[in-house]
C-alpha distance (Angstrom), angle and dihedral (degrees) to the residues before:
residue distance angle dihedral
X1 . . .
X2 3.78 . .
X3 3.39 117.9 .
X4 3.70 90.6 38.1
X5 3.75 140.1 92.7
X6 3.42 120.3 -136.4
X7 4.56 102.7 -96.2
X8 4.01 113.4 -133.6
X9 3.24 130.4 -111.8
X10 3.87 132.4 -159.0
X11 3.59 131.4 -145.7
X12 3.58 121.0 -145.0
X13 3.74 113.6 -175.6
X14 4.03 144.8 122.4
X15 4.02 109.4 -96.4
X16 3.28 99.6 -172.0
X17 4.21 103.8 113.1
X18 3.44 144.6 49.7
X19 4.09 92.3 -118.7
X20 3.88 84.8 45.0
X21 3.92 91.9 60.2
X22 3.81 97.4 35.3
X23 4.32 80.0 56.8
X24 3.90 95.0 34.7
X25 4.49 88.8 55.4
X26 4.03 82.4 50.1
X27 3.90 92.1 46.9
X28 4.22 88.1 43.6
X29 4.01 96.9 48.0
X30 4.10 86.2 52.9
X31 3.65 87.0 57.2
X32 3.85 96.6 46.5
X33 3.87 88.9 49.5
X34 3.21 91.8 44.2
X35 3.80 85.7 59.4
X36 3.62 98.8 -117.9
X37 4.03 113.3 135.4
X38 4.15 97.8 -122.3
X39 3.92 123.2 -133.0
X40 4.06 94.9 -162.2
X41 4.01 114.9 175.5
X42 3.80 85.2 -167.5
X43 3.84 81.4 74.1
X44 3.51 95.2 59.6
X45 3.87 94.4 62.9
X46 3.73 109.9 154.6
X47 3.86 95.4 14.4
X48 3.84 84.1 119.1
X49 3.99 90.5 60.1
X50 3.76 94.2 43.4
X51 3.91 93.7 48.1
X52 3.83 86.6 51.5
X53 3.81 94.8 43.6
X54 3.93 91.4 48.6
X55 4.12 85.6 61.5
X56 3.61 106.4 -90.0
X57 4.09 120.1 122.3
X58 3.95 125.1 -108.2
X59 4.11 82.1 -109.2
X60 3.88 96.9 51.6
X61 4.13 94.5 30.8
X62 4.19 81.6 55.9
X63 3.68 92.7 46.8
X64 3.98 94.8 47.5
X65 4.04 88.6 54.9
X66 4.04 89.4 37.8
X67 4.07 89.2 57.5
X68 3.77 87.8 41.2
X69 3.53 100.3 54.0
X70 3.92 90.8 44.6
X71 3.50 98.5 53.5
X72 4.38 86.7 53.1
X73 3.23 87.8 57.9
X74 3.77 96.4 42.7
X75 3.87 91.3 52.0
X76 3.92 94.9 39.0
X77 4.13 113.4 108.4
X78 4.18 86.8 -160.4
X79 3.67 128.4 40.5
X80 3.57 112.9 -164.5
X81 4.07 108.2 -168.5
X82 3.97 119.2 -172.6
X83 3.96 106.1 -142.3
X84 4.04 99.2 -175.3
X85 3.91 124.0 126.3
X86 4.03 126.8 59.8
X87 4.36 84.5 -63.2
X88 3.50 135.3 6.4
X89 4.00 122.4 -84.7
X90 4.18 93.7 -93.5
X91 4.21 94.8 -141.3
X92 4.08 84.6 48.9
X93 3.95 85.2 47.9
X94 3.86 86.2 49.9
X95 3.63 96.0 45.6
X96 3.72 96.6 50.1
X97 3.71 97.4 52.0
X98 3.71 91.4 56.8
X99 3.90 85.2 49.9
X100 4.01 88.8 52.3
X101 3.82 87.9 43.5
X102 4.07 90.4 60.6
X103 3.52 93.2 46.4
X104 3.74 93.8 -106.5
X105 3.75 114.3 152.1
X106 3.64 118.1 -111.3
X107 3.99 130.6 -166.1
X108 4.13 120.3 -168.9
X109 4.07 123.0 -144.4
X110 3.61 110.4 -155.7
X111 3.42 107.8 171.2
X112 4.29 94.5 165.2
X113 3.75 111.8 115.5
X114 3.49 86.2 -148.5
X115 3.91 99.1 74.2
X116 3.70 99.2 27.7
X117 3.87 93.4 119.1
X118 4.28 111.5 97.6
X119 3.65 105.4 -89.2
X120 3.67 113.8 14.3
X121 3.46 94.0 127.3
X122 3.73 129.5 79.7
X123 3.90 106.0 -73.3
X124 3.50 90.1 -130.3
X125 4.44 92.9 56.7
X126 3.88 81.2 43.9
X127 3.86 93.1 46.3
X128 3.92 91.4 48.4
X129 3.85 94.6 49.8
X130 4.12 86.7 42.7
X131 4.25 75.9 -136.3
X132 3.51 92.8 -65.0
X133 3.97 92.8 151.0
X134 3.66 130.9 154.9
X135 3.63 117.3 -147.3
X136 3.19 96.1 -164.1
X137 4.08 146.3 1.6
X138 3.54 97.2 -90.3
X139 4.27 86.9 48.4
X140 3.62 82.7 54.5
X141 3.56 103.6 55.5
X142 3.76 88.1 48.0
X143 3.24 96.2 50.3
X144 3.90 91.8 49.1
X145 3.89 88.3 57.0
X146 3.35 90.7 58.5
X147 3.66 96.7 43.4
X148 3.67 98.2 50.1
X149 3.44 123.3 147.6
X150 3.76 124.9 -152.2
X151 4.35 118.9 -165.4
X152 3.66 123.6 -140.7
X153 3.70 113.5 -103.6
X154 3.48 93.3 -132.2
X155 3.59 100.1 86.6
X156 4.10 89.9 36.8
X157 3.56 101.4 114.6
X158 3.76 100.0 32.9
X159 3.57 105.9 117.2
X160 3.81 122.1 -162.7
X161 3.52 121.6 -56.0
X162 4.00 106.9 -133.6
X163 3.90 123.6 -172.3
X164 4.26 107.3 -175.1
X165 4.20 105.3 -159.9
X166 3.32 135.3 161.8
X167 3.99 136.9 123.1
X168 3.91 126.9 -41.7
X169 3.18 108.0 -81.6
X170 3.59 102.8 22.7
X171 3.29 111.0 120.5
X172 4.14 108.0 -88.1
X173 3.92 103.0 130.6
X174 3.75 88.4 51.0
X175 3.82 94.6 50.3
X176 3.47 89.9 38.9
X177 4.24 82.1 60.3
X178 3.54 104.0 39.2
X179 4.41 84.7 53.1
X180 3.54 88.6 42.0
X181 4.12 93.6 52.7
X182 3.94 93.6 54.7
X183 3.61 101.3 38.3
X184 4.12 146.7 40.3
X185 3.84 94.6 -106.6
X186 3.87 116.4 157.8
X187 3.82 100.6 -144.7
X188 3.81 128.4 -147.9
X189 3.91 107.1 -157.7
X190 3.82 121.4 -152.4
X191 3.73 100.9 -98.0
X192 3.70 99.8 -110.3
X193 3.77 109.3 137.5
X194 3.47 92.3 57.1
X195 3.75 99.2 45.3
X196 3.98 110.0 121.1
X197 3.57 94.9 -163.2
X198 3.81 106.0 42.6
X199 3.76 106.6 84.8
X200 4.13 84.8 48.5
X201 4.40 94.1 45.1
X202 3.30 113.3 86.7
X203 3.92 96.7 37.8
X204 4.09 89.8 50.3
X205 3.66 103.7 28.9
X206 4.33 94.4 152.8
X207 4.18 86.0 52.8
X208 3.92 99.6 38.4
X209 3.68 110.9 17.8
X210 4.09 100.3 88.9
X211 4.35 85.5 44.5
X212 3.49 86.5 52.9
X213 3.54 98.9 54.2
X214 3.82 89.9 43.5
X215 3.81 92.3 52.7
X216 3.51 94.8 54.9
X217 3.67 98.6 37.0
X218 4.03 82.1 62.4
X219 3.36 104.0 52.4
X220 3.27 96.5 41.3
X221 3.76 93.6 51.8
X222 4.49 76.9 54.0
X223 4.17 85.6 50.3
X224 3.71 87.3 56.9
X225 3.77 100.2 46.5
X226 3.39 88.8 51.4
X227 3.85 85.8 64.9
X228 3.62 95.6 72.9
X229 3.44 92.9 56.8
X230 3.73 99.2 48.1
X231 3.75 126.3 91.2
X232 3.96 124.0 -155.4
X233 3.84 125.0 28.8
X234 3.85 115.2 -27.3
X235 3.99 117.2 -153.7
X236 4.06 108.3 -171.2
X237 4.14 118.1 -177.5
X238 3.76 103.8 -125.4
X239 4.16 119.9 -16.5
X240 3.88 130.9 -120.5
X241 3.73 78.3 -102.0
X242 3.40 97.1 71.9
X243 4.04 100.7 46.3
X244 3.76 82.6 54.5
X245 3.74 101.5 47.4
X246 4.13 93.8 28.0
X247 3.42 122.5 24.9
X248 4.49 98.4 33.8
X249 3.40 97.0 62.1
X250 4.55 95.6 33.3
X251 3.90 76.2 55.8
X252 3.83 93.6 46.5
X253 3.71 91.4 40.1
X254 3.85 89.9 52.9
X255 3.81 91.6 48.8
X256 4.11 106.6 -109.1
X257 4.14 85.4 130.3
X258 3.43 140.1 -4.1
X259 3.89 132.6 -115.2
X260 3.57 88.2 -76.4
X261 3.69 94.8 65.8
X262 3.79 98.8 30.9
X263 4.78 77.1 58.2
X264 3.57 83.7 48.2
X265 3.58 106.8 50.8
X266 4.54 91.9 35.5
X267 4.34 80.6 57.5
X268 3.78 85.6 54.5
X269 3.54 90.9 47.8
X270 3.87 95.8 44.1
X271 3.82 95.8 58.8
X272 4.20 88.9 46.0
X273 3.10 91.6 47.4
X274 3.92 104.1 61.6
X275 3.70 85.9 42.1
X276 3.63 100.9 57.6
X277 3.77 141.8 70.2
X278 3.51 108.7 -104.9
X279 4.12 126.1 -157.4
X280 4.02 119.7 -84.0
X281 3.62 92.9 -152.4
X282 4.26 132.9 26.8
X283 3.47 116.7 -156.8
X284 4.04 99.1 -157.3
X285 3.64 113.2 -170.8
X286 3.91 121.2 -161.0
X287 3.59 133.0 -167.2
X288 3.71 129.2 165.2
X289 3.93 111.8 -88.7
X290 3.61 96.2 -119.1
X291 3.86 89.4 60.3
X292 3.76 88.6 41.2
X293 3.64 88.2 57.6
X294 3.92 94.0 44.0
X295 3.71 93.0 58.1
X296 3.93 96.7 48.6
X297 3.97 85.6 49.1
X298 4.10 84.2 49.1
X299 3.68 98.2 47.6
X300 3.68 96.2 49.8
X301 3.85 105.3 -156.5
X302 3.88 126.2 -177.9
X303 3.46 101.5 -121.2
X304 3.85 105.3 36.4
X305 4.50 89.4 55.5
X306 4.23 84.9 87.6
X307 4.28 89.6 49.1
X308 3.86 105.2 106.4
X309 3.73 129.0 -158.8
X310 3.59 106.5 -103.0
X311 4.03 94.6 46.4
X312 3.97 85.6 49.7
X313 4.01 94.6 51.2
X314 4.13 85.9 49.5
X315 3.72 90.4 56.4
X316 4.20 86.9 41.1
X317 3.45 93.0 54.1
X318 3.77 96.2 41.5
X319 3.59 85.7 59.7
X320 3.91 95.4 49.6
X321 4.11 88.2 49.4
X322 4.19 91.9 50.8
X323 3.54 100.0 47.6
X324 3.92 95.8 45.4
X325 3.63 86.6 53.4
X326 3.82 102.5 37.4
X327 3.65 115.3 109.2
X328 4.05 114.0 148.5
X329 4.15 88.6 80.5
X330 3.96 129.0 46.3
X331 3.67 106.6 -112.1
X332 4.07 127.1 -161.6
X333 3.91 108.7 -161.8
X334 3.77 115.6 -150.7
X335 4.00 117.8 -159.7
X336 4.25 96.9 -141.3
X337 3.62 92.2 -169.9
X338 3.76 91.8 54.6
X339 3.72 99.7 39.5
X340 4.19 100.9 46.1
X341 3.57 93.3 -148.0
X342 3.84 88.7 -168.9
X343 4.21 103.1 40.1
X344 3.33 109.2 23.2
X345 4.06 107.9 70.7
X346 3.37 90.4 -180.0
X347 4.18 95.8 54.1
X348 3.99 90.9 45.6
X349 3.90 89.0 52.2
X350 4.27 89.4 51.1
X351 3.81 91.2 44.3
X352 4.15 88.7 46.3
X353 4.02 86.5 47.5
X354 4.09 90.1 55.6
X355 3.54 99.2 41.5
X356 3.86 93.6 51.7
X357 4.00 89.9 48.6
X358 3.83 87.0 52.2
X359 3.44 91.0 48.9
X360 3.66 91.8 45.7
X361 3.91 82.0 54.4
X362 3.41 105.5 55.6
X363 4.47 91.6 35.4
């Protein structure tokens, strides 16, 4: 209806045969008349392969579809979980419990003759669903009428909120390019140009270090107001996130201030933080630090000649430490030495292709 967006739906089901499918498709094209926007793993067949083939290992490959699937079902406003066969499918078990868990309502179709007295399944699958269960397709789409779920309009033509990070020299203004070539993206550049203290930094760390960090910790507390105001898909190079859980302590490590300053400038942060719109989606890109270092050396710019090797390997590792740890925002890592986003045609278009479905994800 106008005014509205279209809600999303998740579908929680096993995948596994050729009767399964033919059902699942059924099950999917409800949904879509229905008017619900589908998040259908079925639809992802042979991601696994392609993840692999693109150069990532069976372990990480699983983990990338793992964290995709997750944040669906974390986003969806409907969980939809097929219950046929002698048990449920265990992952769709999985996934509907964290559903239930965010308060997301869930409906059952159980269209087995064999368990179609109340309360023959688990009490906990019943207890999730609240015994909302279809017992057959026609229940279903009745039951979806009734269930429907209509979206503010408020947020309608917010598009995803994008923050690309990573170490100097790894790659983020020509990401930033290649996205910004195929796609509407409204991009917030780190403020650079403008910085008074950069060209003086790295020579004068114990005089500039702690007005550096304030500088950028302002204008990019600016960047992300500006968010709120912006419509379509916003694309920012590095987040305030990042100066507080990166470049603070590197700086404090490499002796510009003391713990003092570093408490000062992380209270600052703390109060901005809870205030501000923060990304749905980083886009952390990784390369070894020797190649890191190779491409600063290569690209020659004014203001990073004074950066030695030590202060650059505190910032590196600083970024290796957050990201591991860093859970409150989905985060796709991209491996720049692997992927030559500036060669290799072929490696940008694969690393294009997995940002947009993690974007898609998290939308």
């Amino acid at each position: 209806m106008e005014g509205m967006k279209r809600p999303k739906a998740y579908y929680a089901a096993g995948l596994f045969n050729e009767a399964e499918r033919a059902f699942n498709l059924r099950v999917k094209e409800i949904l879509d008349q229905a008017g619900y926007d589908t998040w259908f793993p079925q639809e992802d067949a042979g991601l696994l392969n392609r993840l692999i083939e693109s150069g990532m290992t069976p372990a990480e490959a699983r983990d990338q579809i793992f964290r995709a699937n997750l944040q669906a079902v974390e986003a969806s406003d409907l969980l939809v979980f097929t219950l046929d066969g002698r048990v449920p499918d265990e992952g769709a078990c999985i996934e509907a419990g964290v559903a239930y868990g965010r308060g997301t309502r869930c409906i059952g179709i159980q269209t087995d003759f064999r368990t179609s007295e109340l309360g023959a399944n688990n009490l906990m699958i019943d207890g999730v669903l609240n015994h909302d269960i279809a017992r057959n397709l026609d229940d279903l789409e009745v039951m979806l009428a009734d269930a429907k779920i209509e979206i503010d309009l408020r947020d309608i033509e917010k598009g995803p909120y994008v923050a690309v990070s990573g170490p100097i020299g790894v790659g983020k203004t020509t990401l930033i390019g290649l996205m910004n070539r195929f796609d509407n993206w409204q991009v917030l550049e780190e403020p650079i140009d403008e910085n008074p203290y950069l060209s003086d930094v790295y020579s004068n760390l114990g005089d500039l270090g702690f007005r550096m960090n304030s500088y950028y910790l302002g204008r990019r507390a600016e960047q992300h107001l500006k968010v709120r105001d912006m419509t379509g898909p916003v694309l920012q190079e590095r987040c305030i996130v990042e100066d507080a859980r990166v470049f603070f302590p590197a700086y404090r490590d490499a002796g510009a201030y003391d713990d003092n300053d570093l408490e000062t400038l992380m209270t600052l942060y703390g109060v901005l933080e809870r205030a501000l719109p923060l990304p749905d989606l980083i886009i952390y890109l990784w390369a070894p630090f020797e190649v890191t270092m190779e491409r600063i050396q290569r690209r020659d710019r004014a203001a990073e000649r004074e950066l030695d090797v030590e202060f650059l390997r505190r910032i590196y590792d600083r970024h290796e430490k957050w990201i591991a740890s860093h859970s409150s925002t989905p985060v796709i890592t991209i491996d720049t030495q692997r992927h030559d986003l500036v060669a290799d045609d072929d490696a940008a278009g694969e690393v294009l292709r997995r940002v947009e479905h993690a974007i898609v994800t998290v939308g």
